[in-house]
PAVEX-528205 format. One record per residue (C-alpha): residue number from 1; residue in one letter; x, y, z. Coordinates in steps of 0.25 Angstrom, whole numbers. Each point is the difference from the previous one (the first is absolute). Layout:
     k   r    east   north      up
   NUM   a       X       Y       Z
...
END
This chain:
     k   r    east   north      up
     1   x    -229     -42     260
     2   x       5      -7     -10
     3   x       9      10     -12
     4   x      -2      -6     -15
     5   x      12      -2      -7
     6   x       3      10     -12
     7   x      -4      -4     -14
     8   x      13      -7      -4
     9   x       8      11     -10
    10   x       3     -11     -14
    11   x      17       2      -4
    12   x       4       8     -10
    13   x      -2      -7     -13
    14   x      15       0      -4
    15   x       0       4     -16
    16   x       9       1     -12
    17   x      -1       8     -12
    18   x       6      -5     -13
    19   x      -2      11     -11
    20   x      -3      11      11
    21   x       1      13     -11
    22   x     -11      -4     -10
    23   x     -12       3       0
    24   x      -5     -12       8
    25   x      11       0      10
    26   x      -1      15       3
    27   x     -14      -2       3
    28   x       2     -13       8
    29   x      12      10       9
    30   x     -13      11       0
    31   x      -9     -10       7
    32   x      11      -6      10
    33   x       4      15       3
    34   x     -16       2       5
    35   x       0     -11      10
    36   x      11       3       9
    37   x       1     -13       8
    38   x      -6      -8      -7
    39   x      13      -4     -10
    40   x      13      -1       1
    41   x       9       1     -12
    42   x      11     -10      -2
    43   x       6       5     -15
    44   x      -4       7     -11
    45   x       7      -1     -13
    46   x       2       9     -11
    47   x       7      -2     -15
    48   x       5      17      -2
    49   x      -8       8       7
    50   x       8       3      11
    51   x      -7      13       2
    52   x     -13      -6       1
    53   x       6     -13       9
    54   x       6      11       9
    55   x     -15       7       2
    56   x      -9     -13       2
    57   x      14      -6      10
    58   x      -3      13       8
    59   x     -14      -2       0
    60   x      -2     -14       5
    61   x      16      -2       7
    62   x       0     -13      -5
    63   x      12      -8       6
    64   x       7      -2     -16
    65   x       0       7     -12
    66   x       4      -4     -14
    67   x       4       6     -12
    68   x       1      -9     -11
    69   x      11      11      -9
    70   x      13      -4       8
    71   x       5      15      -6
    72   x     -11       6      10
    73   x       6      -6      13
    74   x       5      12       6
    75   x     -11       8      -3
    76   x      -8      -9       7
    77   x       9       0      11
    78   x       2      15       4
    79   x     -17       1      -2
    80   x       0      -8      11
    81   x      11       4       8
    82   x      -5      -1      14
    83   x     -11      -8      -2
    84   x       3     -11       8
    85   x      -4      -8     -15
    86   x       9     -11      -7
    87   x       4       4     -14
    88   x       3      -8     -12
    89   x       1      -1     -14
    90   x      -1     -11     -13
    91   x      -8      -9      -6
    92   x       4      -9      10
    93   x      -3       6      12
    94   x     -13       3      -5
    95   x      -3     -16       0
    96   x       6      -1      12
    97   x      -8      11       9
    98   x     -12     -10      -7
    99   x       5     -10       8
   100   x      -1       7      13
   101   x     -11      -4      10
   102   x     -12       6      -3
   103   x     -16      -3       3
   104   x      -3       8     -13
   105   x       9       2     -12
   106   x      -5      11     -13
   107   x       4      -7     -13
   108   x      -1      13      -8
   109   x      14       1      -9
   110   x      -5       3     -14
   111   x       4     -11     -11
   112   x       8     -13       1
   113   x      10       7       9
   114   x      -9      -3      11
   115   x       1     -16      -2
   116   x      11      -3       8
   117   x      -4       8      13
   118   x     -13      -5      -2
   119   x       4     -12      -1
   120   x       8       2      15
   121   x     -13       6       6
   122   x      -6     -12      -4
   123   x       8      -8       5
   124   x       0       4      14
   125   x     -14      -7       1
   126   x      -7      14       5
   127   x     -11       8      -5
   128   x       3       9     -13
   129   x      -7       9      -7
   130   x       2      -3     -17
   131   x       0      14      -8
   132   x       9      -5      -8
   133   x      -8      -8     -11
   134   x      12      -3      -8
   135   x       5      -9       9
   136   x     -11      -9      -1
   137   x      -1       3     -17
   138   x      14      -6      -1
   139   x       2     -11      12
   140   x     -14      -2       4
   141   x       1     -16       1
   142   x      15       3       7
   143   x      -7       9      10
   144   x     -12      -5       3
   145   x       9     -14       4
   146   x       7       6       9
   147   x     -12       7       6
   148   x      -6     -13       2
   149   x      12      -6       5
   150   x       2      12      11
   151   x     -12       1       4
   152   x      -2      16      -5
   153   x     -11       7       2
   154   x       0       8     -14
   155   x      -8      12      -1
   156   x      -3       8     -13
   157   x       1      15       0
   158   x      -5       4     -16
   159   x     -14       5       3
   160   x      -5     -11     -10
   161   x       6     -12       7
   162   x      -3       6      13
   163   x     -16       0      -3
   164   x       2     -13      -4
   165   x       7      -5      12
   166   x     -12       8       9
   167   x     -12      -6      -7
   168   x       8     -15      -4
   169   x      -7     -11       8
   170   x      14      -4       2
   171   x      -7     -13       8
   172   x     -10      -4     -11
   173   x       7       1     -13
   174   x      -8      -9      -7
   175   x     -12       9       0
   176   x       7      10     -10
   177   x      -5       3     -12
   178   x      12      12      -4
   179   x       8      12       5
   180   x      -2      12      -9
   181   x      13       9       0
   182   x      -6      16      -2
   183   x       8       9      -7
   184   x       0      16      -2
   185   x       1       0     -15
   186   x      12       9       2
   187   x       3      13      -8
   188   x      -1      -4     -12
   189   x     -12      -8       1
   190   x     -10       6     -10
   191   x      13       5      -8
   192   x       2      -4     -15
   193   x      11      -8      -4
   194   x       6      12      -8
   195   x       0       9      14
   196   x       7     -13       8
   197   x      11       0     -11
   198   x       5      15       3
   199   x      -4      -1      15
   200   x      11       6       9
   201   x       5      -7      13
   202   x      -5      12       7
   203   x     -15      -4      -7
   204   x       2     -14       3
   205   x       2       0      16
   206   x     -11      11       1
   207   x     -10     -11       6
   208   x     -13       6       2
   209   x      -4      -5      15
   210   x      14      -6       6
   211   x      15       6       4
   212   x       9     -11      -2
   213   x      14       1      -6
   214   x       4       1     -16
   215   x       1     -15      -2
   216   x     -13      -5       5
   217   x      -7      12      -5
   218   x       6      -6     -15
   219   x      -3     -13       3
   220   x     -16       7       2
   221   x       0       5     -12
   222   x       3     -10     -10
   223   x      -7     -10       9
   224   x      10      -9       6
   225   x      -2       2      14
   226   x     -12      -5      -2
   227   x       6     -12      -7
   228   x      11       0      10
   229   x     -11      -1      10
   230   x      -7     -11      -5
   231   x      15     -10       1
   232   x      -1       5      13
   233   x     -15      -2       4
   234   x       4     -16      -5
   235   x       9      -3      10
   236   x      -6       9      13
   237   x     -14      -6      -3
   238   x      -5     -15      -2
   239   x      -6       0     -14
   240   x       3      -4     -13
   241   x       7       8     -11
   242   x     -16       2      -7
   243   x      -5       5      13
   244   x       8      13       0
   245   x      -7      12      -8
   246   x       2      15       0
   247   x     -11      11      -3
   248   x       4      16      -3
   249   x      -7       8      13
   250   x       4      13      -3
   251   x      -5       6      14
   252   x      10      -7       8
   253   x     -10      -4      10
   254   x      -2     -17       0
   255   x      14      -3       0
   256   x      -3     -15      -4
   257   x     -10     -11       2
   258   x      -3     -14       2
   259   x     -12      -7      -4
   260   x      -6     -12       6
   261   x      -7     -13      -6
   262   x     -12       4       5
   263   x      -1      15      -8
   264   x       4       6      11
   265   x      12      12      -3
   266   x       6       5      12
   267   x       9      14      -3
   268   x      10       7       9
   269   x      -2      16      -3
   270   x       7      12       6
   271   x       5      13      -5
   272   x      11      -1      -8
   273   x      13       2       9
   274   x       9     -11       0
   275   x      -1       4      17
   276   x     -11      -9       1
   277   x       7     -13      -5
   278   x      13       5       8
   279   x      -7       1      14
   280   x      -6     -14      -3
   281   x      12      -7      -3
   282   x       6       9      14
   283   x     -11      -3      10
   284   x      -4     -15      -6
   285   x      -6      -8       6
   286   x      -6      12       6
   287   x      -5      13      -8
   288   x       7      14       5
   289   x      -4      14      -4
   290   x       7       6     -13
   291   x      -2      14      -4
   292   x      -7      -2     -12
   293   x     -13       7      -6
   294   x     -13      -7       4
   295   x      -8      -7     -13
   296   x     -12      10      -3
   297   x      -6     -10     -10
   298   x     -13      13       1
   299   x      11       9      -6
   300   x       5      -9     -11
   301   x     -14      -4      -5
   302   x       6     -11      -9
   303   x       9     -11      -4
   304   x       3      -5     -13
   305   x       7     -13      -7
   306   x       4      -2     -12
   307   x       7     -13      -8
   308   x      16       3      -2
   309   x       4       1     -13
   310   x      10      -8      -3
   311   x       3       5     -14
   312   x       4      14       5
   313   x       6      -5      11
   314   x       7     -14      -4
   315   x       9       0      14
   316   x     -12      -6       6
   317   x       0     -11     -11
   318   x      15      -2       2
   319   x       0      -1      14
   320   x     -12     -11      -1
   321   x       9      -8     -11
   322   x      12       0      11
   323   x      -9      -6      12
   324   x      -7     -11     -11
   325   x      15      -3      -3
   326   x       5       0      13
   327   x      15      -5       5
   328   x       8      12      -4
   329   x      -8       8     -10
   330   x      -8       8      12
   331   x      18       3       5
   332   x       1       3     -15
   333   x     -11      10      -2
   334   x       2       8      13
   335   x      14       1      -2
   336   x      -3       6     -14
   337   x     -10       8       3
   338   x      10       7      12
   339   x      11       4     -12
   340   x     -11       5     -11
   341   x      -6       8      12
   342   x      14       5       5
   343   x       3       4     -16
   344   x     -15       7      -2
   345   x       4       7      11
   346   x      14       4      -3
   347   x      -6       5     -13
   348   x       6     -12     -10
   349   x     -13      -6      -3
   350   x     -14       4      -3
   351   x     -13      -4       9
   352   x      -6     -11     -10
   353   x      15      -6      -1
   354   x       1      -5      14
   355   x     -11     -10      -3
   356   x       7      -5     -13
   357   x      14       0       7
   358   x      -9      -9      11
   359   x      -5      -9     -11
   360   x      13      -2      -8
   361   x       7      -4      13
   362   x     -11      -9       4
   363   x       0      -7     -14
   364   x      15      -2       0
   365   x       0      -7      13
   366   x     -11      -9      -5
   367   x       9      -3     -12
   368   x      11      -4       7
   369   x       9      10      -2
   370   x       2       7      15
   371   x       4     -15       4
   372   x      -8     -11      10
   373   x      -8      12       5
   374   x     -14     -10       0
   375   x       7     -10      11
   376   x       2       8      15
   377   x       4      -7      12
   378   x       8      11       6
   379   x       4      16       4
   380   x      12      -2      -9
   381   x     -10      -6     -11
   382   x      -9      12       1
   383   x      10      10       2
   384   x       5      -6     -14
   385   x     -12       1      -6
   386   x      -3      14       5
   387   x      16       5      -8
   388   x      -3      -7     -11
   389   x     -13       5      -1
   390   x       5      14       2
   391   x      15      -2      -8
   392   x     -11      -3     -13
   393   x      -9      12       3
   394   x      11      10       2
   395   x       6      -6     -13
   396   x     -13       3      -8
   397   x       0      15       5
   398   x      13       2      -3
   399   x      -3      -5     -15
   400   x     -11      11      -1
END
């Protein structure tokens, strides 16, 4: 008698983790952690939080570790001491564990500080998970280049993109009518303007249906996520600048949709837990179990829309102005918005001032005063843009 031979066993999936102590990257450790065997973790990064680095390190036993503060080193050292796990430390060395091979690579550093290792991960002409919508918002044409040029298979991670990307017919572009980006609403969605002006910080990254960290909780609240979200959706997705349109959906449970020449609107729903898009990007091209709550639609009842409102929330507006613009003002309004955040947050400014800071900036780069910030043909160009964009806006705070 004849013995069949064993279903074949696939190879570890070898992973790297750019970011792996944010909210996106912790989860992205959870998931590996829950399917022993089936990854193996090359590097995780870190910027400080060493304490953090040292716990997800222990987790998963990649082969590297980062931390991105230099200062933090031998704390990161003696956490792992015995390990058998590589250690290092700077900016550098963060772009250079992006470079490591890898069949999957998380892109999920906050802010423009994720650019260069990116940029590296992209590079290698592998399959990465985007999280980062910054670095599409300020080097979209530069990144989507070199996507092209290496042959990257570039997966989105925001739940938004990510619906978009499930329901996009990807091989039929032409029969697209529009994507509509949903959005929360945020805290301060039915809040008057008086109540937006003294919110707190700690008012501001309360976000009724998501945990994220303080910077994309702001960036919810005044809208320019959403706004962020929409640079981003024109360079992930074939379609034109008019195509793009958001719609406030304050149950979190269509995270986008795309709507077809023929009336038909197809619309990716979960439970809100960022999970779901996670285990996606993880398991693509095929789908994985995440330990999320099941969508009870019976439970819920209803959903609702509503029209933003651009008046209350002029982010949206600003963030529209920068991709009808193009070049250098979406580098220039993301690289704003990051300071006026950073000063809400530290206290310097209020809630309503980090839209005008945002549109100041925007206006002075439109005018010629932060320098050739329309014209871009490389990182140094953008990474240019993105100091001048922040040397003006920090100069405006500190004139308050």
């Amino acid at each position: 008698m004849s013995q069949t031979a064993p279903y074949p066993v696939p190879s570890p999936k070898r992973v790297t983790i750019l970011g792996a102590t944010g909210s996106v990257g912790l989860n992205t450790v959870d998931l590996i952690a829950r399917a022993p065997g089936r990854y193996m973790v090359e590097a995780l990064t870190a910027n400080s939080n060493v304490e953090e680095l040292i716990r997800a390190a222990l987790r998963v036993k990649p082969r590297l570790a980062v931390i991105g503060d230099a200062g933090k080193y031998q704390a990161l050292r003696d956490g792992l001491l015995g390990t058998g796990i590589e250690v290092a430390a700077g900016q550098q060395a963060i772009t250079d564990a992006a470079t490591r091979p890898a069949d999957w690579i998380m892109a999920a550093i906050v802010g423009a500080a994720g650019l260069a290792p990116t940029l590296a991960a992209v590079a290698q002409g592998t399959t990465v998970a985007i999280a980062n919508k910054e670095c599409l918002v300020c080097a979209g044409d530069h990144m989507m280049e070199l996507v092209r040029r290496r042959g990257t298979t570039l997966l989105p991670v925001d739940s938004e993109h990510n619906a978009i990307f499930q329901v996009f017919d990807s091989k039929r572009p032409e029969g697209i009518e529009k994507i509509t980006l949903t959005a929360s609403g945020g805290p301060f969605r039915t809040a008057t303007m008086a109540h937006m002006q003294a919110a707190t910080p700690a008012q501001a990254i309360a976000h009724p249906n998501w945990q994220m960290g303080a910077k994309i909780s702001v960036d919810c609240a005044t809208y320019m996520n959403k706004g962020l979200e929409m640079i981003e959706a024109y360079h992930l997705f074939p379609v034109d600048k008019d195509q793009i349109e958001v719609v406030i959906h304050p149950q979190s449970v269509i995270h986008s949709m795309v709507s077809y020449v023929d009336g038909s609107v197809l619309a990716q729903m979960a439970s809100p837990d960022m999970r779901t898009p996670i285990a996606y990007a993880l398991g693509w091209p095929d789908r994985i179990h995440a330990p999320v709550p099941r969508l009870d639609l019976v439970q819920i009842a209803q959903l609702t829309f509503e029209a933003p409102d651009f008046s209350r929330f002029p982010a949206l507006a600003l963030a529209k102005q920068a991709l009808a613009l193009g070049g250098g003002a979406p580098t220039v309004l993301s690289a704003a918005n990051e300071i006026a955040v950073a000063a809400f947050l530290g206290g310097k400014i209020g809630f309503l001032d980090i839209a005008r800071i945002v549109e100041q900036t925007l206006e002075a780069g439109d005018n010629g005063a932060l320098g050739q910030w329309s014209r871009l043909h490389s990182l140094e160009d953008i990474l240019g843009a993105d100091a001048a964009g922040r040397a003006y806006a920090s100069e405006l705070i500190e004139q308050r």
